[in-house]
C-alpha positions in Angstrom: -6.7 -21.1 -3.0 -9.1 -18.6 -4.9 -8.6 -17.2 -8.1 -10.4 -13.3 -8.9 -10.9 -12.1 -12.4 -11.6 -8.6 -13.2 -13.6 -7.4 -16.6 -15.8 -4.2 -17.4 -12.3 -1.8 -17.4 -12.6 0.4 -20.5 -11.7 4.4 -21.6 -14.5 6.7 -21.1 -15.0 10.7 -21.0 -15.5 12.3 -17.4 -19.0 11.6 -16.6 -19.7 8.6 -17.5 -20.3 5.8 -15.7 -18.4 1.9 -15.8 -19.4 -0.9 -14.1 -16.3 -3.4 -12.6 -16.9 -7.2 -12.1 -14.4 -9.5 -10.3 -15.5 -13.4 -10.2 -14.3 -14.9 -7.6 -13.3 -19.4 -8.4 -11.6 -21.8 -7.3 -11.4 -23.4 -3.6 -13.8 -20.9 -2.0 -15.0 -21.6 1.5 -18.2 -22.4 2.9 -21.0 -20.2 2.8 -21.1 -19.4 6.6 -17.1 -18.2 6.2 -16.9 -14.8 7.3 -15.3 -12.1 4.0 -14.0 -9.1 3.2 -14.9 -8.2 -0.6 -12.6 -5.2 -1.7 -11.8 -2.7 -4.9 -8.0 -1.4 -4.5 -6.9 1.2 -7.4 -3.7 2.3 -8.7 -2.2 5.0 -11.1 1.3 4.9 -12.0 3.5 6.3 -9.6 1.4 6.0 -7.1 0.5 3.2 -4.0 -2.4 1.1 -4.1 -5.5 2.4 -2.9 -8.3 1.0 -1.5 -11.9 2.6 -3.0 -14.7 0.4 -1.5 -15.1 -2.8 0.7 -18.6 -4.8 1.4 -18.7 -8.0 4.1 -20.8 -10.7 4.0 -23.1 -8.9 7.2 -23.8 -5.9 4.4 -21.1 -3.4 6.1 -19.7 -1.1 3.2 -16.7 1.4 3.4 -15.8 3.8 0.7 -12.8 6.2 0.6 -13.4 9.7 0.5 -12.5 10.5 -3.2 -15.4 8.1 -4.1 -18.2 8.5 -1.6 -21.7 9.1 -3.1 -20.3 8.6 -6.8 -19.4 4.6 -6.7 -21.4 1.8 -5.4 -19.9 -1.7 -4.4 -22.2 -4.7 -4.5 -22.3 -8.7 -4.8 -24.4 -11.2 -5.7 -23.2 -14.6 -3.7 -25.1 -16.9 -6.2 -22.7 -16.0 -9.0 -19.4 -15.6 -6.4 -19.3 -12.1 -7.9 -19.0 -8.3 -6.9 -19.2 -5.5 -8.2 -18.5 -1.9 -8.9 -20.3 0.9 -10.1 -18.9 4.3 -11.1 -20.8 6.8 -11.8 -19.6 10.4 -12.7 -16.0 9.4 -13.5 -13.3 11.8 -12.9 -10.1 11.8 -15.0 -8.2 11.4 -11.1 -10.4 8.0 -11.2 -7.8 7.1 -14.1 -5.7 3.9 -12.8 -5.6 0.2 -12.7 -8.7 -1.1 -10.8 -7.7 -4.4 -8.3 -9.9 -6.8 -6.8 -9.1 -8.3 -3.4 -11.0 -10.5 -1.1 -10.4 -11.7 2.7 -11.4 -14.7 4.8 -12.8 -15.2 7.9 -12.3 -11.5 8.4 -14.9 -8.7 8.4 -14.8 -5.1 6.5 -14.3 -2.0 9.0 -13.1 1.3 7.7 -9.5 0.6 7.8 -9.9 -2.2 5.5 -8.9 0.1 3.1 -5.8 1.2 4.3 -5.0 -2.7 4.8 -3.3 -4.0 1.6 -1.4 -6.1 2.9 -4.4 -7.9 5.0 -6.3 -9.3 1.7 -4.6 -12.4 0.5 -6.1 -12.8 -3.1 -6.1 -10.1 -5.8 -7.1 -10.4 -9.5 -5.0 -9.1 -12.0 -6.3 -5.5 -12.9 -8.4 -4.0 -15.5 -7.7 -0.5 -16.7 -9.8 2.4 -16.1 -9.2 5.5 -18.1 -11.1 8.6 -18.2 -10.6 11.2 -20.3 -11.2 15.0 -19.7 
C-alpha cells in the first residue's frame, strides 16, 4: 500500500500561478513497475475531475480546461510529482487530488477513469479569487 500527500494548495488572485506537490511513500513498487501519475480536481457540487496525467514512458494528458496553462511533472528520485498552474482562473477554484496507478500506463481516457487509480491523497484547496 502507498500513501500520497498533497501540499502547495493556497488562495491566490486570477493570474497567478501555484505549484501542487503530492509525495508519493510507503510500499511503492520497483522501479521498472509500470504507473500512472494523476491530478483529479473537485469543486463542491460537482464530480471529480481529472486535469493532468504523466506515465513513467513520459506520455502526458491534460483536460481541455487546462491545456497550455498547467504543466504536470515528476521527479522519480524524490517519489514526487508535480503541478504547475499558471494563469489561474477562478473556475480552477476546487479541491486538487492526487492519484496514482500501477502497472498501468496513462492514455487520454485516464482522465475520465476515477475509478481506475487505486490511491489518492487527501486534497489541498485551491482558491482563486476574481
Amino acid at each position: 500500500q502507498v500513501q500520497l500527500a498533497e501540499s502547495g494548495g493556497g488562495s491566490v488572485q486570477a493570474g497567478r500561478s501555484l505549484r501542487l506537490s503530492c509525495r508519493t511513500s510507503g510500499n511503492i513498487p520497483s522501479a521498472d513497475t509500470s504507473y500512472c501519475r494523476a491530478w483529479f480536481r473537485q469543486a463542491p457540487g460537482k464530480g471529480r475531475e481529472g486535469v493532468a496525467v504523466i506515465d513513467n514512458w513520459g506520455n502526458r494528458y491534460y483536460s481541455d480546461s487546462v491545456r497550455g496553462r498547467f504543466t504536470i511533472s515528476e521527479d522519480n528520485g524524490k517519489n514526487t510529482h508535480y503541478l504547475q498552474m499558471n494563469i489561474l482562473k477562478p473556475e480552477d477554484t476546487a479541491m486538487y487530488y492526487c492519484a496514482v496507478l500501477y502497472r498501468n500506463a496513462c492514455y487520454s481516457w485516464s482522465l475520465k477513469r476515477v475509478a481506475e487509480f487505486h490511491s489518492w491523497g487527501q486534497g489541498t484547496q485551491v482558491t482563486v479569487s476574481s
